[in-house]
N, C-alpha and C positions, 0 to 999 in steps of 0.2 A: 374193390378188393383186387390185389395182383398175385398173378401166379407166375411158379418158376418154372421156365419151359424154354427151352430149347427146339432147334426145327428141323430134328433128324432126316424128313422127309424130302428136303430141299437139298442134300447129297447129293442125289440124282443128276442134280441140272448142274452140280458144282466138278465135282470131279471127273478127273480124265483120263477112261478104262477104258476098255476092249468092251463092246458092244454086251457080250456074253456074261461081263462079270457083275456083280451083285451086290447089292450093301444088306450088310447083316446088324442088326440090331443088339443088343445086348442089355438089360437093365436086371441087377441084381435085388432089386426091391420089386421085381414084378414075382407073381405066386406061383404061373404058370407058363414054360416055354409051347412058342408056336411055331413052329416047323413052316408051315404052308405062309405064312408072313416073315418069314427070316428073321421071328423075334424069339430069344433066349433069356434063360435066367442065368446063365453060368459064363463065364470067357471060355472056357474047355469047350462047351458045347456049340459055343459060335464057334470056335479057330474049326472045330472038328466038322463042322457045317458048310467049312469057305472055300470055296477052292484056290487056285495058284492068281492071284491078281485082284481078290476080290477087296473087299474096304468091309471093315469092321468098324462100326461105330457104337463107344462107348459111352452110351447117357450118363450124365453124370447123377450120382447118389452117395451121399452117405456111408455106403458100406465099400469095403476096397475090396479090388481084385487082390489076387495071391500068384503065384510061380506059374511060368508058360514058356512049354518051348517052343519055337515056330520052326517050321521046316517048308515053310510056304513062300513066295510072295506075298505078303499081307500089307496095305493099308492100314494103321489104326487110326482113329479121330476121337480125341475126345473135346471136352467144352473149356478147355484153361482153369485159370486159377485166378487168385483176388479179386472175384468178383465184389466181396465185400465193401475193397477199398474205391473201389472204380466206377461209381456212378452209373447210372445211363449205357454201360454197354451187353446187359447179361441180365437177363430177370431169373438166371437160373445162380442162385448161391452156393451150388455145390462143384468140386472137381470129378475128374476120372481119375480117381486116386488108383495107386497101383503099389502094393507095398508088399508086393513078393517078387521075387529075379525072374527078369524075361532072357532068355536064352536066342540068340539067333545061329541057328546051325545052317547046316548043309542045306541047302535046297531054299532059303528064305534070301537072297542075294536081291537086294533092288527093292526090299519093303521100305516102307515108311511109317516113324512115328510123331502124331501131331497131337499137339493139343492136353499132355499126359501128364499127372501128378504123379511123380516118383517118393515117396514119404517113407519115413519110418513104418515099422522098424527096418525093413529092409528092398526097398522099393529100388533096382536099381537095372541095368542095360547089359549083359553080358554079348560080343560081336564073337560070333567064330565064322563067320565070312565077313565080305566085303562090301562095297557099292550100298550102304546103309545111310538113310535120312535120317535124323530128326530134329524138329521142329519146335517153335511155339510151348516148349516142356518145362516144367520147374522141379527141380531136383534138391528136395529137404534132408538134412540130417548128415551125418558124417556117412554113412551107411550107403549113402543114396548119388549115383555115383553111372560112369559111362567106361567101360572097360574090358578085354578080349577075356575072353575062357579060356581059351588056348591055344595053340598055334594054327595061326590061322590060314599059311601057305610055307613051301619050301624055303622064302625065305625071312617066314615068323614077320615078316609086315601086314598093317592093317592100311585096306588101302580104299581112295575114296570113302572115305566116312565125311558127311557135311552134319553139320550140327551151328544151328543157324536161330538166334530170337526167344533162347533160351533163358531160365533163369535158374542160377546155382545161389543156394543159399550160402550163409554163414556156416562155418565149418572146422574143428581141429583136421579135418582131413589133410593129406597132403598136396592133392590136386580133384580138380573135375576128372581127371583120368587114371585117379590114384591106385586104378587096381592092374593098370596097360602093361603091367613088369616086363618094363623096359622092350616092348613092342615098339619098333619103327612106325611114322605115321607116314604113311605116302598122299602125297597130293591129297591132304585134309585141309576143307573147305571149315573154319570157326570164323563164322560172322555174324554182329548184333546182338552180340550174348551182352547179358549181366552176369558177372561172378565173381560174389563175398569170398570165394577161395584162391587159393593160392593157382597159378598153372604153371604146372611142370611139362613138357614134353621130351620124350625120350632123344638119343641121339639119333643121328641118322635119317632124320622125320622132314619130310617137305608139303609145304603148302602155302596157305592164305592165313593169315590171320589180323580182319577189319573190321572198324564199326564195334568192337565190345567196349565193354567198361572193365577194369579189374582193379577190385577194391580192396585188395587185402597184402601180404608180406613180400611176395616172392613173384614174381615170373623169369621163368627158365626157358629158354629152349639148347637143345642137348649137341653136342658134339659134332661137328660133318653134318649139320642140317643145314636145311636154305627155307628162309618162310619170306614174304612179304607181310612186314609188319606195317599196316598204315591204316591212318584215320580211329586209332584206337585213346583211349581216357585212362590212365595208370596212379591210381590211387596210395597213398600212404606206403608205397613200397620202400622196402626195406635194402632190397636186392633183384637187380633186372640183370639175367646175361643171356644175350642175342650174338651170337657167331655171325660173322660175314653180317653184321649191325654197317656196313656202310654204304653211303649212297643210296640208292633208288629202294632200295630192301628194308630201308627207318626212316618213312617221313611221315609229318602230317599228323604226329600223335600229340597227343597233351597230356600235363602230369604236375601235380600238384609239389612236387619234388626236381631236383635237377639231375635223377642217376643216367635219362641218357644225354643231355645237354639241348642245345637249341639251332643244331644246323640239320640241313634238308626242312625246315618249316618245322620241324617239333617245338614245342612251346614247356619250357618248364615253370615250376615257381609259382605256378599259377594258383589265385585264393578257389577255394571249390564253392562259394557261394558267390564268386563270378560264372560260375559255369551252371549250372539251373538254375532251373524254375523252384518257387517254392510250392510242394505239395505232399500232402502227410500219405500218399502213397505208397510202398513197397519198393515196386516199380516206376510209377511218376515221378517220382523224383529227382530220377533222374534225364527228366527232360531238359532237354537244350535250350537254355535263355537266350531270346532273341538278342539281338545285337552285343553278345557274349563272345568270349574268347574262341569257342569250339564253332561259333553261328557260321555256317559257309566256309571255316578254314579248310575243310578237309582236302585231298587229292580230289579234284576234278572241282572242286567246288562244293561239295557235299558237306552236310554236318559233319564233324567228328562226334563219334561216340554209337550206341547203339541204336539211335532213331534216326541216324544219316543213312545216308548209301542207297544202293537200290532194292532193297529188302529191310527197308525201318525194322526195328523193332516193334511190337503191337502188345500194347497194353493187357495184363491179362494171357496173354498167350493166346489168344482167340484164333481158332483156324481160318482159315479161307469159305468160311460158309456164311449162307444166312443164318441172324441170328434172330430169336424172339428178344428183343430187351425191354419191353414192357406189355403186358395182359390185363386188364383191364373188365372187370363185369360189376353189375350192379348185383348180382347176383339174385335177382328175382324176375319171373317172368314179366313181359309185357301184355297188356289183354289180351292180345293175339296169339298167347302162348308162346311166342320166341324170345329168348335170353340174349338181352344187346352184348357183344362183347366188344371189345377195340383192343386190337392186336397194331403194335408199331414191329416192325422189320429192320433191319439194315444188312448191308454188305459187308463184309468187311474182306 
């Protein structure tokens, strides 16, 4: 028999906190919060339990979180997504679904979110500060979405936001950022993401943008911006406009199309069943075929697309922990009275 299980416990050795700070448990299918074990039935009563730095971990189940404001430093963790499609890395089936608006206000500067299911109906990332991670997250639904509340400094820019390994689904939305109205991005780190949607960035916005895929109409970037676009996959588009697109600023990307042409190493024209691997995955699929168009073309030598560079993309969205990916019992005792089990572990 196998069970689905995750190894909330192995946190400890994984992450990188101030000696003081504490991982707190959360499982909305447990009957009864434990206070003296830092385990909860509610997200309200972890966040209210955490203090300034601590790591919230979100076991995955079945039933989703709803709306939270943070006003903390918080870490969250949860377990990814498509475990179903993905063999061998996860014996747990379920997400940290999250399908009510997370707010980050005042005093939550420097948190991080990993590992999170954003879903229907309304599962989505509201920033009114700044210096915000996230992670390893899959973002469903038109609804479901990464975007400012509201002005976030004197000069209404969001700045240091990294969103890295992501996945946005299919979408009529207008952008992964579709709610930013018209917020400046400062120094925005977007790398190793997948996204079925369209991305707009507003004018005036600087940063990174390496290693994604973008499979859908449009990418935009706005007015008086400066980004480094490279080693990135540009899908079935319709329309790309890149400002200051010359030299050192556009290379090294591939594109099944010709809208930005083929000098600095960009590759157009390209057939997309030259560029992966075949696998009925979500996500897998879009792996990089070995001695393919993308294999080692990128800036430095790196894949192009979201499984290059120095932060792959990771299957699933799986955080930086150990994981249980198979359990194992016969499930009856031995004459000795003890229950054999076999537990496999990995890193990831």
């Amino acid at each position: 028999m196998k069970k689905n299980v995750l190894l909330p416990i192995l946190l400890m050795l994984i992450i990188a906190s101030p000696l003081s700070a504490k991982v707190i448990r959360v499982n909305n299918q447990e009957t009864v919060s434990k206070p003296e074990e830092n385990s909860y039935i509610t997200m309200i009563e972890a966040y209210n339990a955490a203090g300034h730095a601590d790591t919230i971990y979100l076991e995955p189940t079945a039933v989703a979180h709803g709306n939270l404001e943070v006003g903390k430093r918080i870490v969250f963790i949860g377990g990814g997504y498509f475990h179903d499609q993905n063999p061998d890395l996860n014996a747990q089936p379920f997400s940290s679904l999250v399908t009510g608006t997370w707010t980050f206000k005042l005093g939550s500067l420097g948190s991080k979110l990993i590992g999170l299911s954003f879903s229907r109906p309304g599962g989505s990332i509201f920033l009114e500060v700044n210096d915000i991670e996230i992670s390893n997250c899959y973002f469903s639904g038109a609804s479901s979405s990464i975007g400012a509340g509201r002005r976030i400094n004197a000069q209404n820019n969001l700045e240091n936001l990294t969103v890295s390994g992501c996945f946005f689904s299919s979408t009529n939305s207008s952008s992964w950022n579709n709610v930013f109205n018209n917020v400046s991005l400062i120094n925005i780190v977007f790398i190793n993401n997948i996204s079925l949607r369209p991305v707009n960035i507003a004018n005036n916005s600087t940063g990174v943008f390496s290693n994604n895929l973008i499979q859908s109409t449009t990418f935009s970037i706005g007015e008086n911006s400066n980004f480094q676009v490279h080693n990135n996959i540009f899908l079935d588009m319709t329309s790309i406009t890149i400002p200051n697109a010359i030299g050192s600023n556009l290379s090294h990307n591939v594109a099944n199309h010709a809208l930005f042409g083929t000098a600095n190493n960009n590759q157009a024209n390209v057939p997309i069943g030259d560029l992966f691997i075949v696998s009925e995955s979500t996500d897998g699929k879009y792996q990089i075929k070995e001695g393919g168009p993308a294999d080692g073309q990128g800036r430095d030598g790196v894949d192009i697309g979201p499984f290059g560079g120095a932060k792959p993309y990771k299957l699933s969205g799986l955080p930086d922990i150990p994981v249980v990916y198979q359990l194992t019992t016969t499930g009856v005792s031995n004459s000795a009275g003890k229950l054999p089990i076999t537990i496999k572990v990995k890193a990831n």
